[in-house]
N, C-alpha and C positions, 0 to 999 in steps of 0.2 A: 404279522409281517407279510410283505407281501414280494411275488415272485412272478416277473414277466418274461416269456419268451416263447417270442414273434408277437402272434396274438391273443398267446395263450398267458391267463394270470392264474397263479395260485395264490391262496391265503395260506399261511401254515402257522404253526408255533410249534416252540420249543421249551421241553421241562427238565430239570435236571441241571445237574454240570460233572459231569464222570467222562472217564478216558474213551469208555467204548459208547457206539451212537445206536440207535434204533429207529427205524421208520416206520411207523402204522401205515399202514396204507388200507382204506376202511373200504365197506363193501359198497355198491351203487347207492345214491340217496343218502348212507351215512354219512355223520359229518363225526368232528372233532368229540364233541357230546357225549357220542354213543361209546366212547371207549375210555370215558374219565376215571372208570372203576382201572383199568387196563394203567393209564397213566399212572395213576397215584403210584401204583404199585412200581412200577418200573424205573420211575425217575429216581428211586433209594437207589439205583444200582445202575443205571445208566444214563446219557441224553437221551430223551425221546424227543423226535420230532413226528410231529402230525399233520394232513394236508387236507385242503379242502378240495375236490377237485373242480374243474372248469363246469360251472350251471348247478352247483350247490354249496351249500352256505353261503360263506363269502368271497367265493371265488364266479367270476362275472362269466358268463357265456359266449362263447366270439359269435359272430355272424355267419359261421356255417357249419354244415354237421363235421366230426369227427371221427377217425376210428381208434379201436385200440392201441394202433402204435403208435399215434398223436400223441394219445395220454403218456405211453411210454418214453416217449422222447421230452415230450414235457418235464417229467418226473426225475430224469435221467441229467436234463441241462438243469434242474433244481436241484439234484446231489451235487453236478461238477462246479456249478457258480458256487454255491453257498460254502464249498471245502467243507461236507459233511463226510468227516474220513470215515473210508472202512464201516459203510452202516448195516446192520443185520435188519434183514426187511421182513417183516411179516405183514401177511395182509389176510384179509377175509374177504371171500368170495372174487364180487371184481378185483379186490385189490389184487386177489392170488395170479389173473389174467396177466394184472402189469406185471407182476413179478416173472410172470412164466413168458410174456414177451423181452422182457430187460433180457433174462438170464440165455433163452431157449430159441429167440429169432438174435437178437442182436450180440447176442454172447457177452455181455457185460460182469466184468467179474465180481463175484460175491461170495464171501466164506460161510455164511450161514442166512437161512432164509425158512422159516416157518407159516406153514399156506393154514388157514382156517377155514374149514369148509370151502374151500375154494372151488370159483368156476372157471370153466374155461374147454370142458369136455361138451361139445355139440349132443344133445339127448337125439337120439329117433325119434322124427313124430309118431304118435300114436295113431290111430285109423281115424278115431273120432277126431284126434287132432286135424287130421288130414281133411277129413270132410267138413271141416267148421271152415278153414280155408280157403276149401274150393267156394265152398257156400257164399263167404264172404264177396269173393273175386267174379264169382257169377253174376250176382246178384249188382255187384257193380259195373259191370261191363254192359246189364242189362237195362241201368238207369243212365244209361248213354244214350238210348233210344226215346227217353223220358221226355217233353216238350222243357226248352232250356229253362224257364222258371221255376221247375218243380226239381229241377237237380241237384241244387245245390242242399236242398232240406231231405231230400231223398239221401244223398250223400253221408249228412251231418246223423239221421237216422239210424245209419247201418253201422256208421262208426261208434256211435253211442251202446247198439247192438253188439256186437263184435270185440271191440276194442276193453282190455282191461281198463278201469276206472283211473289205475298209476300210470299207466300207459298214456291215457285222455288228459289228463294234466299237466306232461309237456307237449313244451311247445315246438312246432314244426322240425328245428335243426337237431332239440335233444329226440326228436322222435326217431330221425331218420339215425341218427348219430347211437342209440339205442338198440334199431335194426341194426348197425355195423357190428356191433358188437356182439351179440348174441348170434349173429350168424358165422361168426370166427370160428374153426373150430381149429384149437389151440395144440390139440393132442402129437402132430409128429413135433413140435418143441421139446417134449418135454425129454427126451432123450439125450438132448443137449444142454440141459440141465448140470452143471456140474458142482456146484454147492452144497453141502452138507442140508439137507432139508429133512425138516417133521411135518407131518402132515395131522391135522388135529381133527376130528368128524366127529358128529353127535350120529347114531346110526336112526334116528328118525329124521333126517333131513328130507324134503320135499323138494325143495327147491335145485339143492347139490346133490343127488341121492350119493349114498357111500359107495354105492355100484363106482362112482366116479374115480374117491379116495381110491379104489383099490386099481383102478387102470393106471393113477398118478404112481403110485406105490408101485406099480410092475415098471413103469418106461423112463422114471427118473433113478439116475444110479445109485446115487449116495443119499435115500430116503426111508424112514422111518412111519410108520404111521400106528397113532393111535382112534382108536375107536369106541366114545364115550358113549355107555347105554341110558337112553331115554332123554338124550337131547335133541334137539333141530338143529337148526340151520344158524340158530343163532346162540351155539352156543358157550357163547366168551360172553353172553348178557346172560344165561339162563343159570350158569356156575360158575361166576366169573373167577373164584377163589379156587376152584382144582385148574382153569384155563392157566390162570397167573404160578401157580405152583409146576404146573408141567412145561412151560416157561421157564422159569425159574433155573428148574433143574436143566431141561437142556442147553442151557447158555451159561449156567453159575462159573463153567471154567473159565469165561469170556468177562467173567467180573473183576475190576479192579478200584478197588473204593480206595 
């Protein structure tokens, strides 16, 4: 099914037929797919609804970049059209951003909401970080001087150099639309948070370190967190059956079969 507003489209679906609702909201890159362990499971005991977001799967890219509270707002006019009552959102990684803009910029009400490894805390660059950067940024300022023929391969070069491989893959609007997002940093929201939230972490995460989980866990009120040893970043695919049981349990009084 699918879900337009302005020029933004989502693809979504939905599993289930039970009183209470649920929203995946899945991390950057993931689609529907990656959380069919997650579905199966959930649709015994609730509607799940899942979304594709705008420039993956099946959901089309618009013609200009993005930021966060796009996707927010998007997400947001997809719960109010579609009269998805009362849905309990969880999300992992990106997803946890929308959830932490719906709830913490736009103050949208929600009784329960579960982050999984969630991003949305800005990291310090590191030195080396810092100096791979400048590197970059020199090094192109100084193929400005280049005679114009040679610029554009000089150019193409440094990005190849420099730029992660996932990063080189999209295209121009999810590029920039990629930088909006990752330079957000999401942290005074989360204060204003006021939904009953668990916070779920594998304590080897790389990507979200738990360093994160625990600043989430100090500035959101009514927050819980668990800290699972010897998982990543991903890990609702790495044990998907203690993920779906600690679920379970935090929501079981929100079940009505």
């Amino acid at each position: 099914m699918y879900f337009t507003s302005e020029d933004m489209t989502l693809y979504y679906e939905k599993y289930g037929n039970h009183k209470r609702n649920i929203i995946l909201l899945p991390g950057w890159g993931e689609t529907r797919s990656t959380f069919s362990y997650m579905i199966q499971f959930l649709q015994n005991y609730f509607t799940v609804y899942i979304v594709d977001y705008p420039g993956i799967g099946n959901s089309p890219f618009p013609s200009h970049d993005l930021t966060i509270y796009d996707y927010a707002r998007c997400i947001y006019d997809w719960i109010r059209t579609v009269e998805i009552d009362h849905p309990i959102l969880i999300g992992h990684s990106f997803g946890g951003r929308i959830i932490t803009v719906l709830l913490g910029y736009y103050h949208y009400s929600f009784s329960d909401i579960i982050l999984i490894d969630s991003a949305g805390i800005k990291p310090k660059k590191s030195i080396s970080s810092k100096l791979k950067t400048f590197t970059y940024k020199f090094l192109k300022k100084m193929v400005s001087f280049f005679p114009l023929k040679y610029r554009k391969k000089c150019h193409n070069y440094l990005f190849s150099k420099f730029a992660s491989p996932d990063y080189q893959n999209l295209n121009p609007c999810m590029r920039k639309t990629f930088q909006n997002i990752v330079n957000e940093d999401l942290k005074p929201y989360l204060k204003h948070i006021q939904a009953r939230t668990l916070l779920i972490w594998g304590n080897n995460d790389m990507d979200t370190p738990v360093s994160d989980a625990y600043i989430m866990k100090k500035f959101i009120p009514k927050s819980e967190l668990i800290v699972l040893e010897g998982l990543t970043h991903f890990s609702y695919l790495e044990n998907p059956n203690l993920i779906n049981q600690i679920i379970y349990e935090q929501l079981k009084d929100e079940i009505s079969l």
